[in-house]
Jmol script that loads the backbone (N, CA, C; Angstrom):
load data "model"
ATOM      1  N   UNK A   1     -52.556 -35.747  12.940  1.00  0.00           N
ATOM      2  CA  UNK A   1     -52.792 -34.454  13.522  1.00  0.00           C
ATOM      3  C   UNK A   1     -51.478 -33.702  13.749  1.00  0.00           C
ATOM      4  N   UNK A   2     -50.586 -34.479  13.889  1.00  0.00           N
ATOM      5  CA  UNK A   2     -49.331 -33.935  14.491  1.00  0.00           C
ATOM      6  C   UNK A   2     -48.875 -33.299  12.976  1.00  0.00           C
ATOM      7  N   UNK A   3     -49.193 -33.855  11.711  1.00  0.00           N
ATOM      8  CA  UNK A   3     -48.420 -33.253  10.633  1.00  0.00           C
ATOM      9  C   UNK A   3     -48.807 -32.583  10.596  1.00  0.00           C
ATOM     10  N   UNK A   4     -50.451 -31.875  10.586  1.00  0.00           N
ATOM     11  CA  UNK A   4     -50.981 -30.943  10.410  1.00  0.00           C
ATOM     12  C   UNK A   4     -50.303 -29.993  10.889  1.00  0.00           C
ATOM     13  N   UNK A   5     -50.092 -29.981  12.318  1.00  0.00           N
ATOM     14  CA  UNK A   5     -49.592 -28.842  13.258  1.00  0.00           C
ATOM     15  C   UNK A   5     -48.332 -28.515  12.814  1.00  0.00           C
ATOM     16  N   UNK A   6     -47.718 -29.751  12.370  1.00  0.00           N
ATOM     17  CA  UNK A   6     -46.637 -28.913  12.005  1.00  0.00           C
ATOM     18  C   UNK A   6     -45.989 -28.216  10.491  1.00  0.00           C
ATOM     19  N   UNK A   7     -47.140 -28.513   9.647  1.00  0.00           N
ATOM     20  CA  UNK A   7     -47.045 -27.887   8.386  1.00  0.00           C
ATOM     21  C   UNK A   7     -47.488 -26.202   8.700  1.00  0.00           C
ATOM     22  N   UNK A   8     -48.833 -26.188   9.513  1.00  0.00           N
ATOM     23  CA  UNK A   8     -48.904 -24.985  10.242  1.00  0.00           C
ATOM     24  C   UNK A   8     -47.937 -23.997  10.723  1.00  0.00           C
ATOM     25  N   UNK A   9     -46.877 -24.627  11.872  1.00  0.00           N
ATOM     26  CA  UNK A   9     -46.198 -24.432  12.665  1.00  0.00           C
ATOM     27  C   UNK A   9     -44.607 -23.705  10.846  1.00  0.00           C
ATOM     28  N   UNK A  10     -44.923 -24.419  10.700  1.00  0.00           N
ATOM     29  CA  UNK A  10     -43.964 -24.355   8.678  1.00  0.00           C
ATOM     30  C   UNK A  10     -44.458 -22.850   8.285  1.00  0.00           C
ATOM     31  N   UNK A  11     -45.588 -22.602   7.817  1.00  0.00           N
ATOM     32  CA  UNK A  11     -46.248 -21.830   7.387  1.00  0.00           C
ATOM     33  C   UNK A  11     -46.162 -20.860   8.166  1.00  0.00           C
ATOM     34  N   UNK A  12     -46.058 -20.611   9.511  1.00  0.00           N
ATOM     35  CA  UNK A  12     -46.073 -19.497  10.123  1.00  0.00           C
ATOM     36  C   UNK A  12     -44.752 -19.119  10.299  1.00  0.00           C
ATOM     37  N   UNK A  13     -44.097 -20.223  10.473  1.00  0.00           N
ATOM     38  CA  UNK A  13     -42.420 -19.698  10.526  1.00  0.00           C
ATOM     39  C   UNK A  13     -41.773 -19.194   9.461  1.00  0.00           C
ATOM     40  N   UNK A  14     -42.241 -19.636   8.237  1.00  0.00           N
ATOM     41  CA  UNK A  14     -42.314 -18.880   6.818  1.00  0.00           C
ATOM     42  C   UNK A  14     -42.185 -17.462   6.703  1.00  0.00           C
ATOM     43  N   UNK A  15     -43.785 -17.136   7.231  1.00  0.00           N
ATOM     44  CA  UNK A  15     -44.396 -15.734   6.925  1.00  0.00           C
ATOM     45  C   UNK A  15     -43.615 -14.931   7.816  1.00  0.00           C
ATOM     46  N   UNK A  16     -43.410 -15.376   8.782  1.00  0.00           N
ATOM     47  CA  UNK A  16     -42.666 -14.731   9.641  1.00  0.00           C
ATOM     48  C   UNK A  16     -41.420 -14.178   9.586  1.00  0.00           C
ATOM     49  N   UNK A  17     -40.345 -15.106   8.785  1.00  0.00           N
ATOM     50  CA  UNK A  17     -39.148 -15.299   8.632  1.00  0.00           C
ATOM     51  C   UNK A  17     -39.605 -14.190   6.913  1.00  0.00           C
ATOM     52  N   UNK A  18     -40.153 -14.122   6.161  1.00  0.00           N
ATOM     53  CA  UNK A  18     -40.657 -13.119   4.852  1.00  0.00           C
ATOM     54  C   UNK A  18     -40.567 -11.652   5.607  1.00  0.00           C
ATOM     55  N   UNK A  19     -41.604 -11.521   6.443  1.00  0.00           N
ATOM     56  CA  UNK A  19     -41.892 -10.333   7.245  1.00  0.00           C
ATOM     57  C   UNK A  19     -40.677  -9.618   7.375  1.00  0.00           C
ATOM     58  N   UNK A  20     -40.042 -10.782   8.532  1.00  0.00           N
ATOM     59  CA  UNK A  20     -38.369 -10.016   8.805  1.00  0.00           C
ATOM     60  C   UNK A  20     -37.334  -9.632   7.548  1.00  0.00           C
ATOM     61  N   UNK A  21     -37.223 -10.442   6.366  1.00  0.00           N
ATOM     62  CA  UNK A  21     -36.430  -9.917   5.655  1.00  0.00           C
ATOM     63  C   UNK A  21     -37.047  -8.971   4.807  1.00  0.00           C
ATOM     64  N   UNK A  22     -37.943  -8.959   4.338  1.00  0.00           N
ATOM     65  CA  UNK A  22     -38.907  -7.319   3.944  1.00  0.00           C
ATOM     66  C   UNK A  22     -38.612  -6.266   4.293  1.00  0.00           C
ATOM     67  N   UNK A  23     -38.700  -6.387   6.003  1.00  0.00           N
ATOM     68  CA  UNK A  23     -38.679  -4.713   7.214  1.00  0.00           C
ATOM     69  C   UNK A  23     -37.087  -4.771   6.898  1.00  0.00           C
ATOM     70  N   UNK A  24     -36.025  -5.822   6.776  1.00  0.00           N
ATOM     71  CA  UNK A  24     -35.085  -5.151   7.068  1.00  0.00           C
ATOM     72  C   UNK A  24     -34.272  -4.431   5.617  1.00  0.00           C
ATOM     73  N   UNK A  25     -33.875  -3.041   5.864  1.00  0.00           N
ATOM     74  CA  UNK A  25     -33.219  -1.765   4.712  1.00  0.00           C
ATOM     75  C   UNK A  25     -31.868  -1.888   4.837  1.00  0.00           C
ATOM     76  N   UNK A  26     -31.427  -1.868   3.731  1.00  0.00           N
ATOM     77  CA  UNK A  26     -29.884  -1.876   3.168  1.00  0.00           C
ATOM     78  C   UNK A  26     -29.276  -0.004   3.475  1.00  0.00           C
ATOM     79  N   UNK A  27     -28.323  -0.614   4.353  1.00  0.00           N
ATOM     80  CA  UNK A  27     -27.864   1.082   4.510  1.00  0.00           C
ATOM     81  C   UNK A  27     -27.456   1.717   3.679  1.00  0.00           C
ATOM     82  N   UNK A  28     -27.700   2.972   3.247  1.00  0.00           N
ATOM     83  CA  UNK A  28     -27.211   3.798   1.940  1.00  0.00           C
ATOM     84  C   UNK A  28     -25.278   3.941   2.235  1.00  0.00           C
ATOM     85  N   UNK A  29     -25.182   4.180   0.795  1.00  0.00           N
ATOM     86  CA  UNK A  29     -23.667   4.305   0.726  1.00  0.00           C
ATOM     87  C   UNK A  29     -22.961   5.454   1.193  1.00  0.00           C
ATOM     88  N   UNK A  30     -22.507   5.644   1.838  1.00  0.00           N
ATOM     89  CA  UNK A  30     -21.150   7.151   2.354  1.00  0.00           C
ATOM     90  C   UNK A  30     -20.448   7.554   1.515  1.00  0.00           C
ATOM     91  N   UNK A  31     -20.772   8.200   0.334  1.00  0.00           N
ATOM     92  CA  UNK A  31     -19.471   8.463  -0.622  1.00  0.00           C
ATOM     93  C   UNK A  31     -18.915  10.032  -0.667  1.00  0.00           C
ATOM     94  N   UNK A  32     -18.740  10.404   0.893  1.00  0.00           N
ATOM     95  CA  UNK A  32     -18.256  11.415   1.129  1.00  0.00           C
ATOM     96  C   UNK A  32     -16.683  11.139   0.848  1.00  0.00           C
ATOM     97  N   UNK A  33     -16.069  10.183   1.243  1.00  0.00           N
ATOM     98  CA  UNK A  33     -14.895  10.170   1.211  1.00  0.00           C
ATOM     99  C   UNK A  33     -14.408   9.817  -0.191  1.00  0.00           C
ATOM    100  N   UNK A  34     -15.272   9.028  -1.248  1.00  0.00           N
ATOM    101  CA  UNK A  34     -14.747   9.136  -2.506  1.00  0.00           C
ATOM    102  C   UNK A  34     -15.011  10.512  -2.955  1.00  0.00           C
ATOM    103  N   UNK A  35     -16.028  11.544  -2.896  1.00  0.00           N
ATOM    104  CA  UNK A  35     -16.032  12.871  -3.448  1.00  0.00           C
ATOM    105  C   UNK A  35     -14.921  13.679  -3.217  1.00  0.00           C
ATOM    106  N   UNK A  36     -14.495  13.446  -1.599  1.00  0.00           N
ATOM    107  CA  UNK A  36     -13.112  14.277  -0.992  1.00  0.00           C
ATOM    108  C   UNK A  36     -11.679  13.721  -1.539  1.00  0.00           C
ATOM    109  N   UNK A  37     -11.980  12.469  -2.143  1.00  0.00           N
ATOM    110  CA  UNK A  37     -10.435  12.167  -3.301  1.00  0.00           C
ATOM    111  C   UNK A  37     -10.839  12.518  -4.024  1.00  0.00           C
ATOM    112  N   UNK A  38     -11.725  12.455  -4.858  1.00  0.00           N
ATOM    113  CA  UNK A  38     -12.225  13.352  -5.923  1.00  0.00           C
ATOM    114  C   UNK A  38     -11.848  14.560  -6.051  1.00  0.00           C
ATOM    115  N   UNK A  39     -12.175  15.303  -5.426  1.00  0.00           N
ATOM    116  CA  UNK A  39     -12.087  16.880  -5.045  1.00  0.00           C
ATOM    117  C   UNK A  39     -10.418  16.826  -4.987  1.00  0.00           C
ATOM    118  N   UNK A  40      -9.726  16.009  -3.783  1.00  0.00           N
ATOM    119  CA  UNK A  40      -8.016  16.478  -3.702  1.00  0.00           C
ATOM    120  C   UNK A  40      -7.429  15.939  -5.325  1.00  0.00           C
ATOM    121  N   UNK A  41      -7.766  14.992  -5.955  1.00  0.00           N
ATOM    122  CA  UNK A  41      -7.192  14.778  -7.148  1.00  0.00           C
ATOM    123  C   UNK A  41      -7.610  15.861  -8.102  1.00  0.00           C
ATOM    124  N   UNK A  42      -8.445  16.640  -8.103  1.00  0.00           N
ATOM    125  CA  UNK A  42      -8.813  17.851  -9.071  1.00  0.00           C
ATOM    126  C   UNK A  42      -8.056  18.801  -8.730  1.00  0.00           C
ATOM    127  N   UNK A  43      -7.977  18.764  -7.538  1.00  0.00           N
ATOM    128  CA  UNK A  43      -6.999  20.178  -7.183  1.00  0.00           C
ATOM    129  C   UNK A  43      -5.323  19.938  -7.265  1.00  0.00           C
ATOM    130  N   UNK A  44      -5.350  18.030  -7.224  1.00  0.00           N
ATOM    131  CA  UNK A  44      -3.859  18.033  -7.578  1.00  0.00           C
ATOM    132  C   UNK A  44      -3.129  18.068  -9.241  1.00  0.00           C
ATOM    133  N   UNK A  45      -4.416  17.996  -9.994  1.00  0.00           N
ATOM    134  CA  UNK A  45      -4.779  18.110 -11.580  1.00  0.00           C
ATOM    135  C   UNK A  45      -3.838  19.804 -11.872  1.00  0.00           C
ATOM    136  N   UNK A  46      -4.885  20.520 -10.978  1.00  0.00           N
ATOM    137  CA  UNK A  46      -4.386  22.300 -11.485  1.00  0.00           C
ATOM    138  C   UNK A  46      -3.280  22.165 -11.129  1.00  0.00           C
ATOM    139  N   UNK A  47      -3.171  21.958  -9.842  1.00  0.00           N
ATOM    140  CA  UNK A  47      -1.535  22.560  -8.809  1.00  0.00           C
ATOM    141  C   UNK A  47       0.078  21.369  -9.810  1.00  0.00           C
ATOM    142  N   UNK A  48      -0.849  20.919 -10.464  1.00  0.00           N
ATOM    143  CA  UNK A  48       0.461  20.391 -11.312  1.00  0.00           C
ATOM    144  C   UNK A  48       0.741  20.705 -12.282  1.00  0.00           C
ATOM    145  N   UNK A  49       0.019  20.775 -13.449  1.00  0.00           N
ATOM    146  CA  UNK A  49      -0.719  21.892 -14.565  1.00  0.00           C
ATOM    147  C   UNK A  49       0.126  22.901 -14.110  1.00  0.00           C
ATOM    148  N   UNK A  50       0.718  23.495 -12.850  1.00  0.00           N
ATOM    149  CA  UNK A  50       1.404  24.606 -12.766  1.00  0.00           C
ATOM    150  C   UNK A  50       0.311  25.963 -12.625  1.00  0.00           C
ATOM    151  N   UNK A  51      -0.921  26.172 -12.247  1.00  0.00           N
ATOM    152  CA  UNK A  51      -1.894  27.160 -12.258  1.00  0.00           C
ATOM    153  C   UNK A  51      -1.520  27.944 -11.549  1.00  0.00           C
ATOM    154  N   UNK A  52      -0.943  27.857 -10.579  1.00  0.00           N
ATOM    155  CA  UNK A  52      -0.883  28.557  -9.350  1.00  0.00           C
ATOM    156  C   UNK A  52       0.033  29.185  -8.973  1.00  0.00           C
ATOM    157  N   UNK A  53       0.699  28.819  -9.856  1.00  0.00           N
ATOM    158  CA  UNK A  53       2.525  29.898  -9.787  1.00  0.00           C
ATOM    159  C   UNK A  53       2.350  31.622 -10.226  1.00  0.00           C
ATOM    160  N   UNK A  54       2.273  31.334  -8.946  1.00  0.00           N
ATOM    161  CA  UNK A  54       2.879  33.449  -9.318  1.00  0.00           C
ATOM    162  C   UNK A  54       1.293  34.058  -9.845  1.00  0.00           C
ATOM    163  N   UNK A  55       0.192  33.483  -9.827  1.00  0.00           N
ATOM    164  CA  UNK A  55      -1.048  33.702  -9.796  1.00  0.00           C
ATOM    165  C   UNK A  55      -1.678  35.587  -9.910  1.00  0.00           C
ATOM    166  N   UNK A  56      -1.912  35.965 -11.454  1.00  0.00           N
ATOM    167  CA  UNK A  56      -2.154  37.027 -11.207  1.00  0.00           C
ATOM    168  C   UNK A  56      -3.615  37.275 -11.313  1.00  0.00           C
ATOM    169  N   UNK A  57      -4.285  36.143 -11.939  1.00  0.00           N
ATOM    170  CA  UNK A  57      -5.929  36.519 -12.777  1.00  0.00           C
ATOM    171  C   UNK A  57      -6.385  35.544 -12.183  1.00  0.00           C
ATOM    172  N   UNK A  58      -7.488  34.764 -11.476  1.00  0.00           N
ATOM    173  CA  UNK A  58      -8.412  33.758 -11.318  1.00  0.00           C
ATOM    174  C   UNK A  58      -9.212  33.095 -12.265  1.00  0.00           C
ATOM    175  N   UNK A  59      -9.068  34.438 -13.438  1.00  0.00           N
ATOM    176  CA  UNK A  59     -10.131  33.093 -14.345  1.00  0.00           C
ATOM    177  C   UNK A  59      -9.589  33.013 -15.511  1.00  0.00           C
ATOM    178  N   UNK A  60      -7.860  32.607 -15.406  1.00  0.00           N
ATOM    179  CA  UNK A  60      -6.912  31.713 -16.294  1.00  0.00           C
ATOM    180  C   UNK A  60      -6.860  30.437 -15.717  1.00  0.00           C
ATOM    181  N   UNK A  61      -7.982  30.423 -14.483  1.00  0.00           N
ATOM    182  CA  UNK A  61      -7.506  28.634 -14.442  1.00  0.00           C
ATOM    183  C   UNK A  61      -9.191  28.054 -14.706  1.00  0.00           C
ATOM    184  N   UNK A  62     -10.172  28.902 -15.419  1.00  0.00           N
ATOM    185  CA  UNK A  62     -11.361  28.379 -15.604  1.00  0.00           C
ATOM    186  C   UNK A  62     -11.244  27.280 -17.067  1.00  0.00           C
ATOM    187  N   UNK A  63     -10.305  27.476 -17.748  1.00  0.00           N
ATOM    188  CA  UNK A  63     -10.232  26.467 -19.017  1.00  0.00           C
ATOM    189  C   UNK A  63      -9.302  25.255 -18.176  1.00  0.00           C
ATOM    190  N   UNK A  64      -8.610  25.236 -17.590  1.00  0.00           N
ATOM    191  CA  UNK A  64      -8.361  24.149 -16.757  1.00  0.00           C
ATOM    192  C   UNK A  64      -9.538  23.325 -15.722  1.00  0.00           C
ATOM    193  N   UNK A  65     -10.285  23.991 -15.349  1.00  0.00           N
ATOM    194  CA  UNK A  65     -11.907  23.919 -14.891  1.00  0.00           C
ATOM    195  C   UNK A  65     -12.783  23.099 -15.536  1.00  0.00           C
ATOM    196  N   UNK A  66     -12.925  24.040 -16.485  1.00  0.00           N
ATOM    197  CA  UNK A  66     -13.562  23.089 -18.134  1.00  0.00           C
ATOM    198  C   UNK A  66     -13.186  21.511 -18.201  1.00  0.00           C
ATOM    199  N   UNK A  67     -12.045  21.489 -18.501  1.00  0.00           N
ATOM    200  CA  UNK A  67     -11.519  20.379 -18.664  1.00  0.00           C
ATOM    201  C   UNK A  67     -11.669  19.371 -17.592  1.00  0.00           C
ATOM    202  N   UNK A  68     -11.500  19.476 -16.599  1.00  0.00           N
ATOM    203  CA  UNK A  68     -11.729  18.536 -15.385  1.00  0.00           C
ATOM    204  C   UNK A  68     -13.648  18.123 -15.423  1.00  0.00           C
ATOM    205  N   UNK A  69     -14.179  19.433 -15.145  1.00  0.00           N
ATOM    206  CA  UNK A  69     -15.879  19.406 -15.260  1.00  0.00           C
ATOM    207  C   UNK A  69     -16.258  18.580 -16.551  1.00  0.00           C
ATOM    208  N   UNK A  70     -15.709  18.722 -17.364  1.00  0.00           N
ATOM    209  CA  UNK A  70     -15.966  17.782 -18.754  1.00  0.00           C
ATOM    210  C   UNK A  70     -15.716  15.851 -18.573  1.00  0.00           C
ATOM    211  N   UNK A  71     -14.771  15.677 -17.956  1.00  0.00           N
ATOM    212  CA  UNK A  71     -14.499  14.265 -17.589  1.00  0.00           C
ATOM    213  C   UNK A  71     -15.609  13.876 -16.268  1.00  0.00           C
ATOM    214  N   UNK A  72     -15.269  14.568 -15.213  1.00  0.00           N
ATOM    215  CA  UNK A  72     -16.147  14.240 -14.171  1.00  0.00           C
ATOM    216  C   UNK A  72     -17.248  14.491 -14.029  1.00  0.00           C
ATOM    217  N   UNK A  73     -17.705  15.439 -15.127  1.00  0.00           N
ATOM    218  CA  UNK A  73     -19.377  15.717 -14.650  1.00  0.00           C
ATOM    219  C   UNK A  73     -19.518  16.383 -13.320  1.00  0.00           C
ATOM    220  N   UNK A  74     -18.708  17.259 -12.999  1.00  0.00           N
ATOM    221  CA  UNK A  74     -19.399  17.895 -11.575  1.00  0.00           C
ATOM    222  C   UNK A  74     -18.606  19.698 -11.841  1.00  0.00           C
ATOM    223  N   UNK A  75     -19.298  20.223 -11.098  1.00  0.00           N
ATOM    224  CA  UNK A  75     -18.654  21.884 -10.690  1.00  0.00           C
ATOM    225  C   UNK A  75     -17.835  21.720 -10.115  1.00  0.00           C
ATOM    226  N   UNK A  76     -16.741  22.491 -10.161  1.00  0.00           N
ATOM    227  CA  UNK A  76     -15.847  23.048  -9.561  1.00  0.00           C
ATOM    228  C   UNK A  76     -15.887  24.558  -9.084  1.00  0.00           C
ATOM    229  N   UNK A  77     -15.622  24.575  -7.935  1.00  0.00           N
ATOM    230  CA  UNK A  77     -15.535  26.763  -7.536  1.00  0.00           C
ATOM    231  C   UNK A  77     -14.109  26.309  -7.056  1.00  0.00           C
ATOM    232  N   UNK A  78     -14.112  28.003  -7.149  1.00  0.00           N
ATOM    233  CA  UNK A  78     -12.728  28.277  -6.514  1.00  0.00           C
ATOM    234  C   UNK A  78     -12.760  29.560  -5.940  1.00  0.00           C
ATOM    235  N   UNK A  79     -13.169  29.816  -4.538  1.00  0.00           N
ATOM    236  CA  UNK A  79     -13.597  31.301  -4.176  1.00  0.00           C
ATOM    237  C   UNK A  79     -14.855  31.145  -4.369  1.00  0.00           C
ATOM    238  N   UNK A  80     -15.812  30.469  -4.438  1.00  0.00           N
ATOM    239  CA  UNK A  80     -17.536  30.513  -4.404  1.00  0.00           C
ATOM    240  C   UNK A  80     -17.875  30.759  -6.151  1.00  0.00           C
ATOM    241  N   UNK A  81     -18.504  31.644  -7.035  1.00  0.00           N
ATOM    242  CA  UNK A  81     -18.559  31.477  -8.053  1.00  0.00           C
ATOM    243  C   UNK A  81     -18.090  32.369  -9.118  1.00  0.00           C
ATOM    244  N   UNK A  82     -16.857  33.056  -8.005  1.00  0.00           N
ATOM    245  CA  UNK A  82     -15.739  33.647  -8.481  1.00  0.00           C
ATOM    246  C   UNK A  82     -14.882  32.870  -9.589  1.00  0.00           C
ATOM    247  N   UNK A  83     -14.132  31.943  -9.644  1.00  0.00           N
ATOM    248  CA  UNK A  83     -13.487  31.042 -10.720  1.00  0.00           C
ATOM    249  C   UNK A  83     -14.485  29.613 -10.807  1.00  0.00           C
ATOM    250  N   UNK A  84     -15.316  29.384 -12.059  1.00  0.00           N
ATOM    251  CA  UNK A  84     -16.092  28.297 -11.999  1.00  0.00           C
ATOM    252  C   UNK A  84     -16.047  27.456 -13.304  1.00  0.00           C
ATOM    253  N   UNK A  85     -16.516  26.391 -13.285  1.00  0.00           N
ATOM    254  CA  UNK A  85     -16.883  25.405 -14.634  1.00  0.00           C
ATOM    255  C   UNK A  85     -18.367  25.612 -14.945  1.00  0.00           C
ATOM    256  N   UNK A  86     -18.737  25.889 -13.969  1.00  0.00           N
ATOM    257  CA  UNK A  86     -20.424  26.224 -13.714  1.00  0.00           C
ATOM    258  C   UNK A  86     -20.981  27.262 -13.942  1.00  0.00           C
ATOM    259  N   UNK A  87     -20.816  27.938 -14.812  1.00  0.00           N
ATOM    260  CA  UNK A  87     -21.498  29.429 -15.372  1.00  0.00           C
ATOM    261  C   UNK A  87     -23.136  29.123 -15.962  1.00  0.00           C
ATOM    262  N   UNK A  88     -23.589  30.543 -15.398  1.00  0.00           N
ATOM    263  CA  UNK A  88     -25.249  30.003 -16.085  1.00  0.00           C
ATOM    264  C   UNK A  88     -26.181  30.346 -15.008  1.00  0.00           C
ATOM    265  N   UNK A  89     -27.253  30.966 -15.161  1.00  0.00           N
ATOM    266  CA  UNK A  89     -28.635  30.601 -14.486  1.00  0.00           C
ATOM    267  C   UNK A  89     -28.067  31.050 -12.890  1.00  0.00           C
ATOM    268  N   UNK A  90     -29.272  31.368 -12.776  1.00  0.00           N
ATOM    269  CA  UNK A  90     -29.394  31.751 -10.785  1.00  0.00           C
ATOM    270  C   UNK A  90     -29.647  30.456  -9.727  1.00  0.00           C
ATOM    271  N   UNK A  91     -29.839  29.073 -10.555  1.00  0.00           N
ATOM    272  CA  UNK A  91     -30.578  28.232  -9.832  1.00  0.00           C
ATOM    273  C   UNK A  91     -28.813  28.010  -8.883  1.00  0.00           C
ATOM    274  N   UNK A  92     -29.407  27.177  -7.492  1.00  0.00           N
ATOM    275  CA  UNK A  92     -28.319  27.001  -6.831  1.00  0.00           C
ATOM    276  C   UNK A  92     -27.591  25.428  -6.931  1.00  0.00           C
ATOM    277  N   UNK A  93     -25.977  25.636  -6.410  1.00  0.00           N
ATOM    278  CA  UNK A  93     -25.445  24.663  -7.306  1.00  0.00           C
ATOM    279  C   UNK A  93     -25.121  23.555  -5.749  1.00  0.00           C
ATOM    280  N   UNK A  94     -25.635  22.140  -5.477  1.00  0.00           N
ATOM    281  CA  UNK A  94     -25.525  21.541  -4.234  1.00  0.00           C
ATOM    282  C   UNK A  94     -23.943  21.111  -4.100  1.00  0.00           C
ATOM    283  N   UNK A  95     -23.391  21.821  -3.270  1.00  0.00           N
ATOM    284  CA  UNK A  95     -21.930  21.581  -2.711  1.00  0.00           C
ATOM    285  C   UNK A  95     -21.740  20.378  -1.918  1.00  0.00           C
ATOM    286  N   UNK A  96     -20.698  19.639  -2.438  1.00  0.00           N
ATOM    287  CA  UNK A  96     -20.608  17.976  -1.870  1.00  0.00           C
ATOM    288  C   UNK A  96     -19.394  18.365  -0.463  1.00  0.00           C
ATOM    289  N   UNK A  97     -18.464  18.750  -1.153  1.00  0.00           N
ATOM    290  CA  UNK A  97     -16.890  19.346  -0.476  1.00  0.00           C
ATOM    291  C   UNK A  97     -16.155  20.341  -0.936  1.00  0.00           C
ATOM    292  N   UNK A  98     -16.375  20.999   0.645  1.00  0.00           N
ATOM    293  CA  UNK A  98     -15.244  22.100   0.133  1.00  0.00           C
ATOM    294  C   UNK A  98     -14.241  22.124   1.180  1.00  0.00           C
ATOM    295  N   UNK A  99     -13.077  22.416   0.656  1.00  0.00           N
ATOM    296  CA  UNK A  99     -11.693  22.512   1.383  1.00  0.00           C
ATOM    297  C   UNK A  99     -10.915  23.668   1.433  1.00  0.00           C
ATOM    298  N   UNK A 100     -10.456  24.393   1.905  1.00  0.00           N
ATOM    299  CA  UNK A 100      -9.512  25.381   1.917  1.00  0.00           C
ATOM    300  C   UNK A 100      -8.164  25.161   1.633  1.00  0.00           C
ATOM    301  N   UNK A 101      -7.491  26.046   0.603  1.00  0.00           N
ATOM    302  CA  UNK A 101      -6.452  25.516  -0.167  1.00  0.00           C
ATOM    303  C   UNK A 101      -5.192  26.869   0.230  1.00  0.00           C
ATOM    304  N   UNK A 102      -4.277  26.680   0.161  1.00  0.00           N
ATOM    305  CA  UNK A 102      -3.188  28.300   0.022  1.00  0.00           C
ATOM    306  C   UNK A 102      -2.360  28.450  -1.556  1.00  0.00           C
ATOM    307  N   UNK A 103      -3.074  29.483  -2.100  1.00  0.00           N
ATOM    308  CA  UNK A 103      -2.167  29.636  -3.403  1.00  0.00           C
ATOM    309  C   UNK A 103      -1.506  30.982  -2.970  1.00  0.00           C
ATOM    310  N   UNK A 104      -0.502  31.164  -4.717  1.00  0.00           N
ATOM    311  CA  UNK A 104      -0.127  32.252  -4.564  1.00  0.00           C
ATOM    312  C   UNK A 104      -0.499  33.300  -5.021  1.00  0.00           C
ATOM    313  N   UNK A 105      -1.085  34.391  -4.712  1.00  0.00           N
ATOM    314  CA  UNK A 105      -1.980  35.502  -5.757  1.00  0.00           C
ATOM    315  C   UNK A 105      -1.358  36.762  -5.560  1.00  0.00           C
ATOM    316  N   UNK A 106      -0.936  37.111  -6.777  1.00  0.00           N
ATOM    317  CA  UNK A 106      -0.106  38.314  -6.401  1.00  0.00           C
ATOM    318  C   UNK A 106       0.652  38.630  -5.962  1.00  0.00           C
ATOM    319  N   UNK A 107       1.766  37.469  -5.785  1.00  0.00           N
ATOM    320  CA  UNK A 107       3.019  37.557  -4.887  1.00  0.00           C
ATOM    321  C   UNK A 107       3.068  37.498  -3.483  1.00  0.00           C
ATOM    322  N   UNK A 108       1.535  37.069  -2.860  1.00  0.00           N
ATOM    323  CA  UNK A 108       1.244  36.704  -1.675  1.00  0.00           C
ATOM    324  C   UNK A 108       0.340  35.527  -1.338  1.00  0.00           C
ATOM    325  N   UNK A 109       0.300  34.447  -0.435  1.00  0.00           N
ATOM    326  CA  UNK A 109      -0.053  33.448  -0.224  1.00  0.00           C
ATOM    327  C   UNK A 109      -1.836  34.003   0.300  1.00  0.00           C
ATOM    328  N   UNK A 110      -2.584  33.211  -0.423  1.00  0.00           N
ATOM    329  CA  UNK A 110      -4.155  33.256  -0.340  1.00  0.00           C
ATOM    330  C   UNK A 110      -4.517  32.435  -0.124  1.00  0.00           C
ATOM    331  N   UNK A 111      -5.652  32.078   1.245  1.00  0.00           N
ATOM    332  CA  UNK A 111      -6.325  31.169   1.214  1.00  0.00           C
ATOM    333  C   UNK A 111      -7.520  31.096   0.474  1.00  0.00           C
ATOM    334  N   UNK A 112      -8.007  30.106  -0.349  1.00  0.00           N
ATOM    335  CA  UNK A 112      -8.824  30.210  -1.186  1.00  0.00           C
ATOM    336  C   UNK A 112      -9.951  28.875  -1.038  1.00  0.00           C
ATOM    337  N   UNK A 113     -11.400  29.059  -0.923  1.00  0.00           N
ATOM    338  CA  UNK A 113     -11.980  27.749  -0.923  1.00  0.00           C
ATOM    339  C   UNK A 113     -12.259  26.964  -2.077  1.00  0.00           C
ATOM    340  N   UNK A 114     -11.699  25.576  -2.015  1.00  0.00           N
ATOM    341  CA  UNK A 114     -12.084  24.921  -2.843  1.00  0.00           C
ATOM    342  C   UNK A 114     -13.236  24.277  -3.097  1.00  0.00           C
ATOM    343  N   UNK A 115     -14.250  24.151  -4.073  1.00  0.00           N
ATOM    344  CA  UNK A 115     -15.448  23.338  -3.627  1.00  0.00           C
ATOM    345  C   UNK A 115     -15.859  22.230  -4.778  1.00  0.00           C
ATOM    346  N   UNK A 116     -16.603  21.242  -4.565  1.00  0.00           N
ATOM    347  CA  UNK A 116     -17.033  20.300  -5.602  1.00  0.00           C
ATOM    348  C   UNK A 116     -18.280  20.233  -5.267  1.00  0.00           C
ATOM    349  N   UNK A 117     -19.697  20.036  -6.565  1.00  0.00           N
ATOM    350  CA  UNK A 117     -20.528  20.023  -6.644  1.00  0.00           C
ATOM    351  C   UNK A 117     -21.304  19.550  -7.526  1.00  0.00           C
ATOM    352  N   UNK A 118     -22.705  19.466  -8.099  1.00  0.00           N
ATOM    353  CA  UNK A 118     -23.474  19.060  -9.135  1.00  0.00           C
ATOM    354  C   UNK A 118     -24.459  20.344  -9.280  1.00  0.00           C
TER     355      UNK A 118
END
end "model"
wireframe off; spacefill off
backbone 0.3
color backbone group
């Protein structure tokens, strides 16, 4: 009788011990902070590239744009969809990070937002 009970006593501690690892969820990943190196290494891509010197036009740095959006697969803005990789269509584009940057435009220092997206 006693084995009985405790093959029972087996069986319930089983189902039990199933139950609990079932209910318990794997926390999703944070990859805010890889998007935000992401994002500062794109912007350290242009600002080395030399884009930003003496800055008279905004969309002489959209083929530099291109090029980055082509490897990484994501949008780039610069000023909202003023300088973009992302041309096309009205649908809206989901912004991961954006940062505020200071170039030079026109012989005067501009703050300009930077943004990354899909």
């Amino acid at each position: 009788m006693q084995t009985f009970e405790a093959i029972i006593s087996l069986l319930f501690f089983v189902w039990m011990l199933g139950i609990a690892i079932v209910s318990l969820e794997v926390p999703e990943h944070d990859y805010r902070v890889y998007q935000m190196q992401l994002s500062t290494d794109a912007w350290r891509v242009l600002y080395l590239r030399g884009n930003f010197e003496d800055l008279s036009d905004m969309q002489s740095i959209e083929p530099d744009l291109n090029q980055i959006g082509q490897v990484t697969g994501l949008c780039l803005f610069l000023d909202g969809i003023e300088t973009t990789n992302c041309r096309g269509g009205i649908e809206r584009h989901d912004l991961s990070i954006s940062t505020y940057r200071t170039i030079i435009f026109n012989h005067e220092p501009k703050t300009v937002r930077f943004s990354m997206g899909n």
